[in-house]
C-alpha positions, 0 to 999 in steps of 0.5 A: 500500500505504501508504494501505490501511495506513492506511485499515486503521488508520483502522478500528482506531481508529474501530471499537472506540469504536463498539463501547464505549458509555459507560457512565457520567453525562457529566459535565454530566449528573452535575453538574445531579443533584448541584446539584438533589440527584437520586438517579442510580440511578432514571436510565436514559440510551440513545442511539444513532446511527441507522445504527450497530450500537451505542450511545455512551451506555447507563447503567442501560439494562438496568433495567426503568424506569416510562415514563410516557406514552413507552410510547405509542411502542410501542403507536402503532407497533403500531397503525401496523404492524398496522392501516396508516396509512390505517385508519379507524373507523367510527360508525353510526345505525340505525333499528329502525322505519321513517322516515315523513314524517321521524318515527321511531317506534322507537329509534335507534341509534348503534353505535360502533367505537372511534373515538378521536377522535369530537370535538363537531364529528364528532359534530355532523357525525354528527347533521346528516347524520341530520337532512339525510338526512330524520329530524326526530323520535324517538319512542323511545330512544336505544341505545348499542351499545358491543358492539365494545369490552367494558369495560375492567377497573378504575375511573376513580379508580383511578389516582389518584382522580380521577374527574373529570379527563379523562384518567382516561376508560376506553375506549368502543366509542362514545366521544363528545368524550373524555366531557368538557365544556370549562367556559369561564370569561370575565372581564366587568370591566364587570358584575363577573361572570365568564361560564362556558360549558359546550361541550358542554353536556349536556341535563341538565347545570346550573351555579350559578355562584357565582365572583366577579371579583377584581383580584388577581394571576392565581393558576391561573385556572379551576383555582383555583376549586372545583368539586362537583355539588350533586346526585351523582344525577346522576352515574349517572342521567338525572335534571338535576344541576347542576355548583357553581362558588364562589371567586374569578377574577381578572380577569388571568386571561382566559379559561381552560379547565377540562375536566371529566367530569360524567357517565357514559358513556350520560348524557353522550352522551344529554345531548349528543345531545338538546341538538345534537338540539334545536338542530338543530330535531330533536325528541326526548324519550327516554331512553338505554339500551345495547344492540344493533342488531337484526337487520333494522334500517335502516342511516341513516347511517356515519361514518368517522373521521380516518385513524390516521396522523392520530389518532396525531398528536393522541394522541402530540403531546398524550399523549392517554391514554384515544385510547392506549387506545381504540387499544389495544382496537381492535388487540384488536378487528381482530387477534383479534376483536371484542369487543376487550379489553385483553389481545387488545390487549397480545397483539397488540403481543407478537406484533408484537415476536416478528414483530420478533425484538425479546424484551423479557422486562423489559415490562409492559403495563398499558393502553399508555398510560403511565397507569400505575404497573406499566407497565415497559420498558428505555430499552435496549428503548425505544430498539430501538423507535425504532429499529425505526420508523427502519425502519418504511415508516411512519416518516414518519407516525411521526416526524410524530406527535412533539412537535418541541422548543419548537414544538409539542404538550407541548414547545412552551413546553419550551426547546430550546437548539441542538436548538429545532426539531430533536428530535422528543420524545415526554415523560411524566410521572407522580409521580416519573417522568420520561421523554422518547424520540425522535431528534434531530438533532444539530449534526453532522447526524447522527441520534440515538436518545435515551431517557430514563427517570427514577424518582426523587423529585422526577424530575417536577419543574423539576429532572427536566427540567433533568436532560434538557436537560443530557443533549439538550445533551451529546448535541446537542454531542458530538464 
């Protein structure tokens, strides 16, 4: 009996402290604010034991906070739940002629699925099979069937006006290598010039290239160089246009990447497919258009992408925005028919939440990416996320697409301390937002939920992340 009795008062002792969560800054936390002159009250911290029925830490959890790119928890684990890890995408070549001694004398057409990662090397593998398959030559167009998507709303400037940068992109039910050029800037110190390569390299894309190699400090390498088309044209039609690179590089630099969108949908992929065309000893002299596949048409050859398991890990690891929202489209597009919109997509993951008895009246949805200024969540509800893919049958895949803390994808050069290699993070960051959410595992083994929204001035600087290291540590150490 003395030892029920003390069992019974065991519980009473441990009971009440799991059922209490704290509800102000640890110490250390509020310390790290004050020193870097942080507000507090754009600062929303949850963490949770995995397995417990209540959080040990939750300020602020309740207000509805920007996430930044944390919100692709949530659409990556709808499209895992909704469309299964082995998921595929599929792209297809149709003929709207027949082939005759290896001559097409009609139109080819390539119809896309959505497929988020239809990179150069895919795309080249696409083209090959064609060209194995017996068709040497085109003697018509090229037809972009993009009907399995229909046109995101909104432009690519109008997230911050920035049309060239890649992560600016709209979703495309044929999307080739994210739409972007890698330019590959190469010091030669012996003939004082610098190399820039174009991969790939548009048909109808030209550079003047007018960098010069210095011996200064490296300031920024291919980002410290300026960048215009000579001739806007080109942009929209399928005319040459010709990229101009001016400024210095400096030789300590080495070589850099500096990745780039210069055209339009249709004339990128035209581009591209003529010069892999050509290089592959094909012949083709059309022009591009979009459209749909005929009836009757003659099905050359299907393409199916990577399984989703593994596109989430490329889109969560490396907070891929514009793969988020082809995922986005495609939950649409499966779940509610084609053609798929963003608001089948967004349906799709209310749906999803209603299925989980998870009511999260404080969210907005904009694209599920992150990209956004209206997208909104509670780092409460962040946390019901993870722990619901704590649940998940696919909880492997799902973990497994996270940063791992100073090893891998956008937290490989972030200090770790105690939890380097311990804490799977996915991070966001957008102007004065800073967020991370993710579970780690603690120096007691125990598993923990942790979110962190933060929306503040200067939350995206240096000092934003020193804020959440000091939370990981307390979280990593508490008793």
């Amino acid at each position: 009996m003395p030892r029920a009795l003390a069992l019974i008062l065991g519980l009473l002792v441990v009971l009440p402290a799991q059922s209490a969560p704290s509800e102000t800054l640890p110490a250390e936390v509020a310390q790290v604010l004050k020193r870097h002159g942080l507000s507090a009250q754009g600062l929303s911290v949850y963490v949770q034991e995995v397995g417990q029925p209540e959080p040990v830490l939750a300020v602020s959890a309740d207000a509805p906070r920007n996430p930044a790119s944390t919100m692709k928890l949530l659409t990556t684990l709808v499209a895992l739940e909704e469309l299964g890890p082995a998921y595929t995408w599929k792209t297809e070549a149709y003929a709207s002629a027949p082939v005759r001694a290896g001559v097409l004398d009609g139109d080819l057409y390539i119809k896309g699925y959505g497929d988020p990662y239809l990179v150069i090397e895919h795309f080249w593998r696409f083209l090959r099979a064609l060209r194995k398959g017996g068709l040497n030559e085109i003697r018509g167009d090229l037809v972009i069937d993009q009907g399995f998507f229909e046109p995101a709303p909104g432009q690519p400037t109008d997230f911050d006006r920035r049309p060239h940068r890649a992560y600016n992109v709209q979703p495309q039910a044929l999307l080739v290598n994210f739409q972007a050029v890698n330019f590959r800037f190469l010091p030669q110190p012996r003939q004082q010039r610098v190399q820039i390569i174009a991969d790939p390299q548009p048909a109808q894309l030209a550079i003047d290239n007018r960098v010069r190699l210095t011996n200064a400090p490296c300031g920024g390498g291919a980002r410290g160089v300026g960048m215009q088309v000579a001739d806007r044209a080109g942009l929209v039609n399928a005319a040459s246009f010709t990229m101009v690179f001016s400024g210095r590089y400096s030789v300590h630099c080495g070589g850099d990447d500096f990745y780039r969108v210069v055209a339009e949908p249709g004339n990128y992929i035209h581009g591209v497919f003529k010069t892999l065309w050509q290089e592959m000893g094909g012949r083709f002299a059309g022009g591009v258009r979009e459209g749909v596949v005929p009836d009757g048409a003659t099905l050359l050859h299907s393409a199916m992408s990577p399984p989703l398991s593994e596109i989430i890990r490329v889109v969560n690891k490396y907070s891929n925005n514009v793969m988020t929202r082809q995922l986005l489209l495609t939950l649409g597009a499966e779940k509610q028919g084609a053609p798929g919109t963003v608001e089948k997509g967004i349906a799709v993951i209310y749906e999803w939440l209603r299925q989980h008895n998870l009511e999260f009246a404080e969210l907005v949805l904009e694209n599920g990416s992150g990209l956004s200024r209206e997208e909104r969540i509670s780092a409460r509800h962040l946390g019901a996320v993870l722990l619901a893919a704590w649940q998940s049958p696919y909880m492997p895949e799902f973990l497994a697409s996270l940063p791992i803390l100073s090893m891998d994808g956008t937290l490989k050069h972030r200090s770790g301390g105690g939890l380097a290699g311990r804490a799977h993070l996915k991070t966001g960051s957008i102007n004065n937002v800073r967020a991370q959410a993710g579970i780690v595992l603690d120096e007691r083994g125990r598993r923990m939920v942790v979110v962190i929204l933060h929306n503040a001035a200067r939350a995206d600087s240096a000092a934003g992340e020193a804020v959440q290291n000091a939370v990981l540590g307390w979280v990593n150490s508490r008793p």
